[in-house]
C-alpha positions in Angstrom: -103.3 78.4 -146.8 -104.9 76.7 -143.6 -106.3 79.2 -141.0 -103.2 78.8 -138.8 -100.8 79.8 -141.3 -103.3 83.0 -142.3 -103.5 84.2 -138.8 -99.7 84.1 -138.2 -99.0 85.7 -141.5 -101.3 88.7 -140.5 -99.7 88.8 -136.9 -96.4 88.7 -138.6 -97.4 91.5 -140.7 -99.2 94.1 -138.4 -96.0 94.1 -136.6 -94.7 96.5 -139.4 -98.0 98.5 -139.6 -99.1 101.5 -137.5 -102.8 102.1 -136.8 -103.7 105.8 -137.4 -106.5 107.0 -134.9 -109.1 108.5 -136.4 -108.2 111.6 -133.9 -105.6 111.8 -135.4 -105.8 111.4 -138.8 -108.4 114.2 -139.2 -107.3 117.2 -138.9 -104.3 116.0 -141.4 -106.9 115.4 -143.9 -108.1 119.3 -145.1 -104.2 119.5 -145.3 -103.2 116.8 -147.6 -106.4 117.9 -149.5 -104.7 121.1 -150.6 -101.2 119.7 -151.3 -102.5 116.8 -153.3 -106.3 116.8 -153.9 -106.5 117.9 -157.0 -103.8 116.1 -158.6 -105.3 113.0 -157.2 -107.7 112.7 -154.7 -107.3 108.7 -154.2 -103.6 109.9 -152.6 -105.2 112.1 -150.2 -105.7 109.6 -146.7 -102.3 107.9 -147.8 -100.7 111.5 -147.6 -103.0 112.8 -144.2 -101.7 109.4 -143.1 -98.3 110.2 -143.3 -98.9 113.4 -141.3 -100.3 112.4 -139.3 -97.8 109.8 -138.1 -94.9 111.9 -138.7 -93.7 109.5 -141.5 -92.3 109.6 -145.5 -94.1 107.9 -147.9 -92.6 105.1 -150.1 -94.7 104.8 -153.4 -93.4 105.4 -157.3 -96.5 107.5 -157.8 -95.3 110.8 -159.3 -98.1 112.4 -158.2 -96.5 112.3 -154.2 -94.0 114.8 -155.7 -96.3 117.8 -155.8 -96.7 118.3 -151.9 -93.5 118.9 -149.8 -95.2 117.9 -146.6 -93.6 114.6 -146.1 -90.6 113.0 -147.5 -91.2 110.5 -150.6 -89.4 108.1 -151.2 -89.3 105.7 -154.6 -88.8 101.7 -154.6 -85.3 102.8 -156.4 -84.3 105.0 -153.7 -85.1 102.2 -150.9 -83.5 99.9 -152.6 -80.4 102.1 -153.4 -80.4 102.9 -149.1 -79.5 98.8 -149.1 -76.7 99.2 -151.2 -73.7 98.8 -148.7 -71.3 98.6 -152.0 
């Protein structure tokens, strides 16, 4: 892609994504720790994230189903919330 096209792409695309302060993503951290650390630590800032910005998280990794913090949701139910049939 030239450099114009990448720039507008990423312009395009941080239109859809929230920036979570630091602020406010710590204290959310020690919490998503215990509802998800030790089934998988990697899924621990994407969860504190989520917290933190008072949002659901849309991911087909099981391992979002052990904390009840946020609500999860799979690609199968997003794409089932499309279905206007």
């Amino acid at each position: 892609m030239e450099p114009g096209r990448v720039a507008q792409f990423i312009d395009l695309l941080f239109q859809y994504i929230e920036i979570v302060p630091a602020d406010d993503l710590s204290p959310a951290i020690d919490q998503a720790d215990e509802a998800i650390g030790d089934t998988d630590p990697d899924d621990v800032l994407y969860l504190a994230c989520a917290i933190a910005s008072d949002a659901a998280i849309w991911s087909d990794d099981s391992d979002f189903d052990e904390q009840d913090l946020v609500e999860t949701y799979s690609t199968s139910d997003v794409i089932d919330s499309f279905d206007t049939r």
